[in-house]
C-alpha positions in Angstrom: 107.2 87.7 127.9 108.2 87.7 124.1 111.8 87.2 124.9 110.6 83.9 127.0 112.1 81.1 125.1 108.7 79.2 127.4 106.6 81.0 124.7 105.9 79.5 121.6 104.7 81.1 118.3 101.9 80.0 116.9 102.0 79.0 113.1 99.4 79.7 110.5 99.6 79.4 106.8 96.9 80.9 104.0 97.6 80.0 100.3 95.7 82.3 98.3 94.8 81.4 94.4 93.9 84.4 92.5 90.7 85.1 90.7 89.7 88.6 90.1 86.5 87.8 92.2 85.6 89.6 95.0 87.5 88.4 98.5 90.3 87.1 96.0 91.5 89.7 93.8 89.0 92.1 92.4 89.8 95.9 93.0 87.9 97.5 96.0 87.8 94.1 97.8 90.3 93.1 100.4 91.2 89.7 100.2 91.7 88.5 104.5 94.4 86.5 105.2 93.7 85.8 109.0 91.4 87.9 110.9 92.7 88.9 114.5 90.6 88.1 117.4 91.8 90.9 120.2 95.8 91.8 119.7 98.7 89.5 118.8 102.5 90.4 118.4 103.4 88.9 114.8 106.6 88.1 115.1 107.3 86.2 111.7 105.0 86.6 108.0 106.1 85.5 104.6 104.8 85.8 101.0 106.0 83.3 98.4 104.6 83.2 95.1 104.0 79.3 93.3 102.3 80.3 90.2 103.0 84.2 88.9 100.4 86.8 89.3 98.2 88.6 86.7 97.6 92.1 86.5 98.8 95.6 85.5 97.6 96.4 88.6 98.9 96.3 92.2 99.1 94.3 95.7 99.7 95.0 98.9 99.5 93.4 102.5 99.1 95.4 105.4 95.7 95.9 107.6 92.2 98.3 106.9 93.9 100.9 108.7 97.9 100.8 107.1 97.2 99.1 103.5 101.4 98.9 103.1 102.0 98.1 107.0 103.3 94.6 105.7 104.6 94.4 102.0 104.4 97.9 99.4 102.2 98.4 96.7 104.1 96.2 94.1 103.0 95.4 90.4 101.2 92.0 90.4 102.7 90.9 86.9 106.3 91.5 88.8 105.2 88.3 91.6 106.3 85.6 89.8 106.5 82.1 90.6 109.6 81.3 93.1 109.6 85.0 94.2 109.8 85.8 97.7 107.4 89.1 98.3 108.8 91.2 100.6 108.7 94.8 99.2 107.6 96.3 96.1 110.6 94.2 93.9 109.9 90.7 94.9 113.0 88.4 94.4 113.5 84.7 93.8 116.9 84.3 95.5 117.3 81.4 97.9 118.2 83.2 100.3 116.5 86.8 101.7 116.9 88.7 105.2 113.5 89.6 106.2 112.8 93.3 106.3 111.8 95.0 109.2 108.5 95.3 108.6 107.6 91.5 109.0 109.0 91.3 112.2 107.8 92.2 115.9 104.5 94.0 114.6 101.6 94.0 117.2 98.3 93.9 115.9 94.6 94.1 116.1 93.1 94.2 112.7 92.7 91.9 110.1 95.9 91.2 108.0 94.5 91.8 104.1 95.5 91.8 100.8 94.4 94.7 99.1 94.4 94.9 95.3 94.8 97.8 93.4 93.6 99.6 90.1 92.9 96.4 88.0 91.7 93.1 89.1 95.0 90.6 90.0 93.0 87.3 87.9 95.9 84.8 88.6 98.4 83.8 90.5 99.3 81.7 93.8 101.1 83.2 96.9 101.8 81.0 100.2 101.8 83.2 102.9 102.9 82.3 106.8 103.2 84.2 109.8 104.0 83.4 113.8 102.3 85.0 116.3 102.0 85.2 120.1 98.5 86.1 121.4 98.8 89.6 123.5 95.6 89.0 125.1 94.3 86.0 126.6 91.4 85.8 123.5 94.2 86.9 121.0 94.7 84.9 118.0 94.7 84.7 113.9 92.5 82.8 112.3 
C-alpha cells in the first residue's frame, strides 16, 4: 500500500510562535503539533525556524512516549532564523538530506514539542509533515 503511487500523502502544516506559556513553551508542558486520531505512517516532517528561538534551555520533537523519536534535545538559542531543525545542530544550508528519523515512522501518539529545563520565550518554527492514514479513522490533526 505505501509503495502505491494511487496513495497520496496527506499535508499538514503547524507554525508554532513561542511564548514561555504553557502549551507553547513553558517547561513541563508539551506543546502538540498534531494529535493522531488511530495510526498513521508519517512519511515526511520538517522543522524550519523564521524568527530564532530563546532559551538556555532545550527542544525536542518526538511523541509522550519517545520525547527524541523526531528531532534531539537541541539548545533553543542554537534554532535560529533560516535553520532547518533536524538534529541537535540545526543548520541553515539550502540544501539538507533528511535524516532517517523523519521518514517512514508509523504512529499513534500525539507528535509534541517538548521543552526542556528553562522556558523557550521566543522564536518561530514551521513545521510540515505527510502522512498516510493506517487505519480507516487514522489522521493528524
Amino acid at each position: 500500500m505505501l509503495n502505491n503511487p494511487a496513495v497520496v500523502a496527506i499535508p499538514v502544516e503547524k507554525i508554532i510562535t513561542f511564548t514561555g506559556v504553557a502549551g507553547l513553551g513553558e517547561v513541563g508542558t508539551p506543546v502538540v503539533l498534531w494529535t493522531i486520531v488511530g495510526r498513521v505512517h508519517l512519511v515526511a516532517f520538517t522543522a524550519f525556524c523564521t524568527t530564532n528561538c530563546v532559551s538556555t534551555g532545550t527542544l525536542s520533537v518526538g511523541v509522550a512516549s519517545v520525547l527524541e523519536g523526531l528531532i534531539a534535545n537541541t539548545v533553543s538559542n542554537d534554532i535560529d532564523q533560516d535553520d532547518m531543525w533536524t538534529a541537535a545542530t540545526p543548520t541553515d544550508q539550502g540544501l539538507l538530506a533528511i535524516p532517517s528519523p523523519h521518514l517512514d515512522i508509523q504512529l499513534s501518539e500525539s507528535i509534541i514539542v517538548t521543552p526542556l529545563t528553562t522556558d523557550t520565550t521566543g522564536g518561530v518554527i514551521e513545521f510540515h509533515a505527510r502522512y498516510i492514514p493506517i487505519t480507516d479513522d487514522g489522521s493528524l490533526t
